[in-house]
C-alpha positions in Angstrom: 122.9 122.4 64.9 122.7 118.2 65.2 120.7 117.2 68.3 120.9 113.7 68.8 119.7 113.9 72.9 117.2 115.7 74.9 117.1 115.8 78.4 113.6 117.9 79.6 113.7 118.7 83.7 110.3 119.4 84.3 108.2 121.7 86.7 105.1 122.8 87.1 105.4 126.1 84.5 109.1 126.4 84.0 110.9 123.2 82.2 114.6 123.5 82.0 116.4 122.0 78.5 119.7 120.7 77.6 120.4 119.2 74.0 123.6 117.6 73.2 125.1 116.7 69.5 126.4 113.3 68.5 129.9 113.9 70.2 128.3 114.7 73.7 129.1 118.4 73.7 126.1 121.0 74.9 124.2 122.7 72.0 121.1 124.3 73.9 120.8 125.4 77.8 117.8 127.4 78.3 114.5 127.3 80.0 110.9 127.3 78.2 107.5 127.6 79.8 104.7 125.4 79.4 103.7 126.9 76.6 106.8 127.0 74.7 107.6 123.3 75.0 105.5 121.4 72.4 106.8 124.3 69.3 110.4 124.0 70.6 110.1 120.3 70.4 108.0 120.0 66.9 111.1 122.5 64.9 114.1 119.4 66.0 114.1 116.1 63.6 113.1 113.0 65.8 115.7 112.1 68.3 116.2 110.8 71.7 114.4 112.7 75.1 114.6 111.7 78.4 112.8 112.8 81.5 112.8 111.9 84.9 109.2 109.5 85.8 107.7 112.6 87.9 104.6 113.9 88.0 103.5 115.1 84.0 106.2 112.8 82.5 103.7 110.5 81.5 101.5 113.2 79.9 105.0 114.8 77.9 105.7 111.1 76.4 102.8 110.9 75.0 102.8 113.8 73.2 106.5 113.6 72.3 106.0 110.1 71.2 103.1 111.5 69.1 105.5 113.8 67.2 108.0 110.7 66.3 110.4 111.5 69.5 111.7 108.1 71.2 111.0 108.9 74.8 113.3 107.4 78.5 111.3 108.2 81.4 114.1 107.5 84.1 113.7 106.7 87.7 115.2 109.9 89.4 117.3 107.9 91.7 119.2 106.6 89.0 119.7 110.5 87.9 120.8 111.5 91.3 124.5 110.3 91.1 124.8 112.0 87.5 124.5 115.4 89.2 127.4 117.8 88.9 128.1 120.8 91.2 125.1 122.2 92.7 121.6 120.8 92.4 119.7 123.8 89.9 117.1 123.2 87.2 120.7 123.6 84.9 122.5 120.7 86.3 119.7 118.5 86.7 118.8 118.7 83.3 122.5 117.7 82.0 122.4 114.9 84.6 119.5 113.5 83.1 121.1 113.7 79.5 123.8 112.1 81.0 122.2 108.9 82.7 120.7 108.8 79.3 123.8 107.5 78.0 123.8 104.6 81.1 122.5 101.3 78.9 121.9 99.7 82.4 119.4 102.4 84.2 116.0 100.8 83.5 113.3 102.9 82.0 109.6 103.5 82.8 107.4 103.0 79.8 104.8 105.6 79.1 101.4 104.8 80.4 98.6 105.1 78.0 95.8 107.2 78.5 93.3 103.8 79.0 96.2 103.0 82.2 95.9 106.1 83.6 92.6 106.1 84.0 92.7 102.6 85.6 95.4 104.2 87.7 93.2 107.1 88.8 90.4 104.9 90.1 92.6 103.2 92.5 94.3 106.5 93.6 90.7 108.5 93.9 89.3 104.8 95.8 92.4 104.7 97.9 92.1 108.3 99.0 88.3 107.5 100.3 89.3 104.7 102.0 92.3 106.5 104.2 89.7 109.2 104.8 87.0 106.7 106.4 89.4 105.3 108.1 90.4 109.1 109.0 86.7 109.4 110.1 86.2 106.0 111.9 88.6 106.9 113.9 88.1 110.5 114.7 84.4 109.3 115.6 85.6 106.6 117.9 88.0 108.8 119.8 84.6 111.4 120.3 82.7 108.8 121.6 85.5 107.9 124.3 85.6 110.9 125.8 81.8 110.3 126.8 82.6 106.4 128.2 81.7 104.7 124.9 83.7 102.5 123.9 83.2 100.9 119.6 85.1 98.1 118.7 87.6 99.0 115.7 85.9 97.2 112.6 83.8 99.7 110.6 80.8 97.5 110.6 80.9 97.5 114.5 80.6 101.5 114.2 78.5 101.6 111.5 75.7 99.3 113.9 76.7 101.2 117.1 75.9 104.5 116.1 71.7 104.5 115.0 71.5 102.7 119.0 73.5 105.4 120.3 71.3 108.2 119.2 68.1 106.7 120.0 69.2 105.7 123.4 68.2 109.0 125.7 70.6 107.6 128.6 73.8 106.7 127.3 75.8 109.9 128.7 75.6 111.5 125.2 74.7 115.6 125.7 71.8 117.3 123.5 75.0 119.6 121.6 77.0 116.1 120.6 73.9 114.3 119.1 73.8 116.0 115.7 77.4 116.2 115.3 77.4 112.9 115.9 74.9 112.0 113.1 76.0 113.8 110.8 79.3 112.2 111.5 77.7 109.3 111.0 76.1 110.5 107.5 79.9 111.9 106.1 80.4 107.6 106.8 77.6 106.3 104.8 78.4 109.2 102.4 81.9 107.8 102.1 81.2 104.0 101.5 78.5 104.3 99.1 81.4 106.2 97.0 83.7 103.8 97.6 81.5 100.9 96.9 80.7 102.9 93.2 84.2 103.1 92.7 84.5 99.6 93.5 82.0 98.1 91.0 83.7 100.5 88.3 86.7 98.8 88.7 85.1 95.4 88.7 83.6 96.3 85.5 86.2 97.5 83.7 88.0 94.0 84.4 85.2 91.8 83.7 85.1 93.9 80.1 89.1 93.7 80.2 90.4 90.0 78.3 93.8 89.8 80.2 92.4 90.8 83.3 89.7 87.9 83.1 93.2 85.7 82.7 94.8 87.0 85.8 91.2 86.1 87.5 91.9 83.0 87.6 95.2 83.2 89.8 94.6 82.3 93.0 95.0 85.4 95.3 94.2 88.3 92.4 90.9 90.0 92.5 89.6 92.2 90.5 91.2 95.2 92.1 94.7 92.9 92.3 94.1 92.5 88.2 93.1 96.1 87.5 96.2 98.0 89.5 98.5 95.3 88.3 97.6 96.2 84.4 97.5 100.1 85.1 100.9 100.3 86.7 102.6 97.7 84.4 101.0 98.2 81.1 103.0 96.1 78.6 104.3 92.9 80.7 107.1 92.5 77.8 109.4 95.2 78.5 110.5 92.9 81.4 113.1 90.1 80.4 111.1 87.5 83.2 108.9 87.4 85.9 111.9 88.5 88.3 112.4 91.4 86.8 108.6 92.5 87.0 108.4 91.4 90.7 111.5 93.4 91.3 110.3 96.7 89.7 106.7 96.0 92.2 109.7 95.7 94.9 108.8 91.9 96.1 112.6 90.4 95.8 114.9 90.7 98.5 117.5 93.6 99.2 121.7 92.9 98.8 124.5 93.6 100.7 126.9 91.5 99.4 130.5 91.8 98.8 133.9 89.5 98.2 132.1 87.0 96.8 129.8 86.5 99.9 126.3 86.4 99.3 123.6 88.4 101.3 120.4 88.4 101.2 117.8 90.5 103.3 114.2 91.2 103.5 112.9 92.6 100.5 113.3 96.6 99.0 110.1 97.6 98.6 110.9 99.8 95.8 108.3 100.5 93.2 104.2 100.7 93.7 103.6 100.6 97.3 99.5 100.4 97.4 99.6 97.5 93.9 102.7 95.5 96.6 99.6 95.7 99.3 97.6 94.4 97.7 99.8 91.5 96.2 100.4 90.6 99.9 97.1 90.6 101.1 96.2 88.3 98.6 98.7 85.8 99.0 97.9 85.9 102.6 94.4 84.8 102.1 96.1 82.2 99.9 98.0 81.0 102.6 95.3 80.8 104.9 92.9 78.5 102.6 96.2 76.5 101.9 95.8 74.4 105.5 95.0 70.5 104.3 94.7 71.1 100.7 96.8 68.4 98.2 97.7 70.1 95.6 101.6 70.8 94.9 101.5 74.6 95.6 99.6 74.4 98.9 102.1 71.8 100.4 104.9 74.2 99.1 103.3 76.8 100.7 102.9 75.3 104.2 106.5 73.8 104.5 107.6 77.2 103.9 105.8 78.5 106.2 106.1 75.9 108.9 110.1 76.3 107.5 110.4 80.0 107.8 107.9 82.4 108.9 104.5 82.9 107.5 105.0 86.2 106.5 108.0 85.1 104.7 105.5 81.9 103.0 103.2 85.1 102.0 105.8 87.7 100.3 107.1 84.3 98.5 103.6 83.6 97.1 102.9 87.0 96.0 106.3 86.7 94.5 105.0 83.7 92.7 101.8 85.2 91.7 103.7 88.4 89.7 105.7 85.5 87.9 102.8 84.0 87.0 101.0 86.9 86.2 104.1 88.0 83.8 103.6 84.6 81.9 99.9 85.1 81.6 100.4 88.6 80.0 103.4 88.2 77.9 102.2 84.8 76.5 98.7 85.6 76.3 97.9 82.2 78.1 95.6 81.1 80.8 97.0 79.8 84.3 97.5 76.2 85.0 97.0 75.0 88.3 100.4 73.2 90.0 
């Protein structure tokens, strides 16, 4: 028995196999657990497995990288159309062997340990911030009910509150008082985390060579720099700078057809929080852009005063993953226009 292809469907405890020969034909359908993968994979001679980028693919390609496999991680809806009959564990494994085959589905490279790391700061910092936002709110919404109006910003609840329980008179009851501080103590809890998690981050650029380089782009930060490394990785599995700003989703959608070209607003496909945080940048670009001389701000505004300003901003974060492909791939620092 020649296997020349796996394909691995993956689940939590049960991962579903299918092995093809060099002709294409099917030499092993069966299931494993967990536990049985890693043997099963060390008895076969190094050949090709792919997976679908889902949650533990990462983890499996490194290990089956360790053991001399060449790993695909492919996005699963590129794997969808391969999918014959009825969607099982069975068939979605041989669809993935199959789009395996397909030289023009792109492929996810394996992060490293070091990227996931990065990654999980921004994820853990990213959950903290939707959950004082989740708190702001809920506290605001309290407070209403007993005529006090906050203003939205945190800072404008984070002054209010001390005022509102020292004042004896302001409609709030004796029962509401502590819930309300301790309300107000889950909030201060919550952005002294997220202020740690912060400085992390900024210290694991400033220690970080390429992410001092993308520094110096106007509109990256630190936490621009540091999700930008951890979700790419290796800049040079992407032909161009296109091609990177397309897989972060900041290049415009298609419907196009008889020769007639259309273009709409972009696809948003890829890493939704590291494409936020592109755009907010660019937009602070775009707003310290008014009256400057310099090449890119005038391109900047007469886009903008062209088209939209939002449009002027996606453009400019376009620009900057470009930019920041060059930097990465050519180990260079940025020139100013």
């Amino acid at each position: 028995m020649k296997i020349s292809r796996v394909a691995l469907d993956l689940a939590k405890s049960v991962i579903q196999v299918h092995a093809v020969d060099r002709s294409g034909a099917a030499v092993v359908r069966k299931a494993l657990k967990r536990a049985q993968l890693l043997p099963f994979m060390r008895d076969l001679p190094p050949c090709e497995v792919g997976m679908e980028a889902c949650a533990s693919a990462h983890h499996w390609g490194r290990r089956l990288q360790a053991m001399g496999h060449t790993v695909h991680l492919l996005p699963a809806q590129y794997v969808k159309p391969f999918v014959i009959g009825q969607k099982n564990d069975a068939n979605d494994a041989a669809a993935i062997c199959a789009a395996m085959t397909h030289s023009g589905i792109p492929r996810v490279a394996v992060k490293t340990i070091a990227q996931q790391d990065m990654q999980a700061l921004h994820r853990i910092r990213s959950m903290k911030m939707k959950q004082r936002t989740a708190l702001i709110n809920q506290t605001r919404g309290l407070l209403a009910e007993y005529g006090i109006v906050i203003a939205k910003s945190p800072t404008a609840l984070r002054k209010a509150i001390p005022d509102l329980l020292e004042e004896a008179d302001n409609g709030l009851s004796f029962d509401f008082r502590p819930l309300l501080d301790a309300l107000y103590d889950d909030l201060r809890t919550l952005e002294a985390r997220i202020e740690e998690l912060t400085r992390l981050i900024e210290r694991q650029v400033r220690a970080n060579p390429e992410a001092r380089r993308l520094l110096e782009v106007p509109g990256i930060g630190p936490l621009t720099a540091s999700a930008l490394l951890a979700t790419v990785g290796d800049a040079r599995q992407f032909r161009n700078g296109r091609q990177m700003a397309a897989f972060l989703g900041l290049v415009p959608r298609q419907h196009s057809s008889g020769g007639k070209h259309t273009l709409l607003g972009i696809h948003k496909r890829g890493d939704r929080y590291l494409r936020g945080l592109l755009v907010h940048g660019a937009r602070s670009v775009l707003r310290a852009a008014t009256d400057k001389p310099d090449d890119r701000s005038r391109w900047l505004m007469n886009l903008a005063a062209r088209r939209h300003r939002n449009i002027a901003t996606v453009a400019q974060a376009n620009k900057n993953v470009r930019i920041a492909w060059a930097i990465l791939t050519r180990e260079q620092r940025y020139r100013a226009a």
